[in-house]
N, C-alpha and C positions, 0 to 999 in steps of 0.2 A: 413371405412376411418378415421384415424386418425385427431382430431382437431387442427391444427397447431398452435402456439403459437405467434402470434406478434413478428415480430426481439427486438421490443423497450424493451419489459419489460422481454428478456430472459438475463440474467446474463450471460454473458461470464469472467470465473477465468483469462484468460490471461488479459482481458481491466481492470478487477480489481487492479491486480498485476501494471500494469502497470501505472493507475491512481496514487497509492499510492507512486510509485517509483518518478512520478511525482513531489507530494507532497514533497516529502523528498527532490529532488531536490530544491525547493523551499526553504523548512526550512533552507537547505546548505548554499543557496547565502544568505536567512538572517543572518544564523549563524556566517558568514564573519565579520557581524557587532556587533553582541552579543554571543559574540563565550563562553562566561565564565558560559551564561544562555542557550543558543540553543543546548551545549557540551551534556547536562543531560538527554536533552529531546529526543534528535536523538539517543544515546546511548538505551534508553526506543524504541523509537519505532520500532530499528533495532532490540532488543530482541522480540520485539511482532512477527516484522515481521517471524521472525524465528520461533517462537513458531507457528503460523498458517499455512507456510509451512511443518513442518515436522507435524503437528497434520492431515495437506490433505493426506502428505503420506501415513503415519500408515490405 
């Protein structure tokens, strides 16, 4: 019999993805207000985010 792992501390990739898209959403509506400094940084994160999607791919 297999030892089943807790729901809590299993990592599910969708609630990750999704978390993070959250974030971003947030940085957005700040960005509204400091768009000249938040422009740089969501630019950076969008490339991370890309860069960890196609590296799950491969």
């Amino acid at each position: 019999m297999k030892k089943a792992m807790p729901v809590d501390f299993v990592i599910d990739y969708s609630g990750v993805v999704i978390l993070i898209f959250f974030c971003l959403f947030i940085r957005l509506k700040v960005g509204f207000r400091y768009p000249e400094i938040e422009d740089e940084k969501i630019k950076g994160y969008v490339a991370q985010l890309k860069k960890i999607y196609y590296n799950k791919k491969l």
